[in-house]
C-alpha positions, 0 to 999 in steps of 0.5 A, a space after each residue: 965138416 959134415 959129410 952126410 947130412 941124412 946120417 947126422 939127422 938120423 943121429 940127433 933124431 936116435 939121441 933125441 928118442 933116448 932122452 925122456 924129458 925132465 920136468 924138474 931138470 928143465 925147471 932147475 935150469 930155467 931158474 938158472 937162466 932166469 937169475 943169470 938174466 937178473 943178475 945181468 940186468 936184463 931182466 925184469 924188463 923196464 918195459 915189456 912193450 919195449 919194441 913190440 911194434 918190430 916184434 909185430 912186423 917181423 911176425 906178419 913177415 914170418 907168417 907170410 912165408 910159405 913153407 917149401 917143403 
């Protein structure tokens, strides 16, 4: 259980600055991704268009929200 919310986000944000990004790292495992979509079948999709209509109403749903902070 977390009990300080503000030490553990300081935490993460330390951990973050410390990490430089990898462009080749992030490519290697995004091609890992991709054929593990494949070989579930997942991708490539029979039809991109496929639900894109729910995609739409949950986008203008998201973007009518204010933000609170």
């Amino acid at each position: 259980m977390i009990k300080d919310e503000r030490l553990l986000a300081e935490f993460e944000e330390n951990e973050l600055r410390k990490e430089k990004p990898d462009y080749e790292k992030a490519l290697r495992l995004f091609e890992a991704m991709w054929k593990e979509a494949m070989l579930l079948g997942v991708l490539p999709m029979k039809d991109p268009l496929e639900g894109i209509e729910a995609d739409i109403k949950i986008a203008r749903i998201l973007n009518g929200v204010r933000a609170t902070d």
